[in-house]
C-alpha positions as CSV (number, residue, x, y, z in Angstrom):
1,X,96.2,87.8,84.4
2,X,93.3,86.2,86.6
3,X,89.3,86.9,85.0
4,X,87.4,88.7,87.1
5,X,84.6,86.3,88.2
6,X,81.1,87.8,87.3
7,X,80.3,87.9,90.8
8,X,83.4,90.7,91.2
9,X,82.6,92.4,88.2
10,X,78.4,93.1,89.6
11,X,80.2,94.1,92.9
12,X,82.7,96.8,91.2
13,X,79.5,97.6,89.6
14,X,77.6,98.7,92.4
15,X,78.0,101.6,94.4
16,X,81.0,99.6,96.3
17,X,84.0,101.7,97.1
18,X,87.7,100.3,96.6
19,X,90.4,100.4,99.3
20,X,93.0,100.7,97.2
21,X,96.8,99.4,99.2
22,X,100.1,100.7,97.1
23,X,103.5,101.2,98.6
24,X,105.9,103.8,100.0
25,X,108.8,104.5,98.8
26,X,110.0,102.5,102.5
27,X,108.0,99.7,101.9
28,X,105.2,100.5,104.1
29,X,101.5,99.9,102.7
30,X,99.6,103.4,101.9
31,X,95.9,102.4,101.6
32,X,92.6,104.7,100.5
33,X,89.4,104.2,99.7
34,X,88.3,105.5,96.0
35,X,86.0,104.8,93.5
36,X,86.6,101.6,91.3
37,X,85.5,100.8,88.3
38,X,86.6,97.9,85.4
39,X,87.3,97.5,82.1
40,X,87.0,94.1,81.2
41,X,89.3,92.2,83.2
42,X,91.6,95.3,84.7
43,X,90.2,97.1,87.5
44,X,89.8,100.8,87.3
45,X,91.0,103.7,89.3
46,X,90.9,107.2,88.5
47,X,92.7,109.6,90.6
48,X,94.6,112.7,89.8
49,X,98.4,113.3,89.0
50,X,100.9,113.6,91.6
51,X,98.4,112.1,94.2
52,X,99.8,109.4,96.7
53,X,98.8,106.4,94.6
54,X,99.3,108.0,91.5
55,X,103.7,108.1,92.6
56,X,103.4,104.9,94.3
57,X,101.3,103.0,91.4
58,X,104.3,105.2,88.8
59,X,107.2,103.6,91.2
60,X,105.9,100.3,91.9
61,X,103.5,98.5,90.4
62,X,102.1,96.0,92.9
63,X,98.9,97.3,94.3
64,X,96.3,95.0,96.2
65,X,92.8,95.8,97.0
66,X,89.4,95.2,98.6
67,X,85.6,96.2,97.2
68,X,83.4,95.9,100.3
69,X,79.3,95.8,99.6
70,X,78.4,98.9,101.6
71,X,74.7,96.7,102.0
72,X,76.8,93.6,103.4
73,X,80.4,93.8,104.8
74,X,81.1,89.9,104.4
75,X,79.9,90.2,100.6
76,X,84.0,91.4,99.3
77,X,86.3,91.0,97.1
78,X,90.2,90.7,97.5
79,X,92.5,91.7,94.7
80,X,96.3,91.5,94.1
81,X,97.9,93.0,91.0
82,X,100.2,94.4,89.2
83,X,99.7,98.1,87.5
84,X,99.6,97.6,83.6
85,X,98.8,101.0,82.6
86,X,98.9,105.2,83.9
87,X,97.6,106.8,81.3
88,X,95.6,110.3,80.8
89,X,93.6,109.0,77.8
90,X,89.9,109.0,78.8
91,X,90.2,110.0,82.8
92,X,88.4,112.9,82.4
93,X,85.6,111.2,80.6
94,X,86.1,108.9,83.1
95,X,85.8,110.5,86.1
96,X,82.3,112.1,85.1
97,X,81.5,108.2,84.3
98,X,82.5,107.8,88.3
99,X,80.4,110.8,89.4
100,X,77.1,109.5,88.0
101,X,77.7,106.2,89.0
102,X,78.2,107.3,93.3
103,X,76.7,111.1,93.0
104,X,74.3,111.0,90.7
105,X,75.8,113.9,89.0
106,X,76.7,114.5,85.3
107,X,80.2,116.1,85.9
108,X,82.6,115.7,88.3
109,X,82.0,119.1,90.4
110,X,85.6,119.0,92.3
111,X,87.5,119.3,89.4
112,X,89.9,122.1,90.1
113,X,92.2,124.2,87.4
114,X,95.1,122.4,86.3
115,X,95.0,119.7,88.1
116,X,94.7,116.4,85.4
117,X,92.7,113.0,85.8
118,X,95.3,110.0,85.4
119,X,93.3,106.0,85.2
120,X,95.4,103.3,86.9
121,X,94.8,99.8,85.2
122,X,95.4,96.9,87.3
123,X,95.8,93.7,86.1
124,X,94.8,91.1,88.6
125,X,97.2,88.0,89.4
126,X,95.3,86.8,92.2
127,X,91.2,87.3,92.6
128,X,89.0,86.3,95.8
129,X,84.8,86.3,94.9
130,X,82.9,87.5,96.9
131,X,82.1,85.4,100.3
132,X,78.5,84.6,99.7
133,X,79.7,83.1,96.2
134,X,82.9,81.1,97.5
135,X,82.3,77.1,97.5
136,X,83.7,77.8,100.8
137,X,80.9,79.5,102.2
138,X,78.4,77.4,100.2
139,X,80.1,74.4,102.1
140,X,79.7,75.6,105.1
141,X,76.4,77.4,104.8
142,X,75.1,73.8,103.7
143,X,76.0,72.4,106.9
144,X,74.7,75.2,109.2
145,X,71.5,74.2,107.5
146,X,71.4,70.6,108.1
């Protein structure tokens, strides 16, 4: 598993949304934007059962993903990783957790009847900062300035 740099973990913890890319059962990428959150090193995402990532995520476990600043597109993170867990255990906590972080709200108001929360846990195997904290950029913002 690859650390989450500090600089990810600030950006997850922003109002930054996730597009989230898992595959078909073909092959072909399915990608949505959601809410991400982290838990240590794993990144977060709640969704509920029987939703398109929650069977993709169940049938194949290699997910990548982006976290775009919504303040500064080129300030991003790229993720590639493997699902560790789906698991009920605290999503519904969790997604009120999710609704005060991007609504404001105390609970989640689109819950419907029956339908459960399930948390995907990814495990990241390969982990780009953000931009405006890459040596990369650094490099080359150094020389734009000389």
């Amino acid at each position: 598993m690859k650390p989450l740099p500090d600089s990810v973990k600030k950006l997850i913890e922003s109002k930054s949304y996730a597009n989230v890319a898992t595959l078909m059962p073909d092959g072909s990428p399915q990608v949505t934007q959601t809410w991400v959150d982290h838990e240590g090193d794993l990144v977060i995402i709640n969704t509920f059962e029987g939703s398109q990532k929650h069977r993709n995520a169940s049938r194949n476990p290699k997910v990548a993903l982006d976290i775009v600043d919504p303040t500064n597109p080129y300030n991003l993170a790229m993720i590639r990783g493997v699902v560790k867990e789906i698991t009920f255990d605290g999503a519904e906590e969790h997604i009120d957790k999710m609704a005060k972080k991007y609504r404001g709200t105390e609970k989640y108001e689109m819950r419907q009847p029956g339908v459960r929360r399930v948390l995907i846990k990814i495990e990241p195997t390969r982990v780009r900062a953000p931009f405006a904290d890459s040596s990369s950029w650094k490099a080359w913002n150094q020389r734009r300035q000389q």
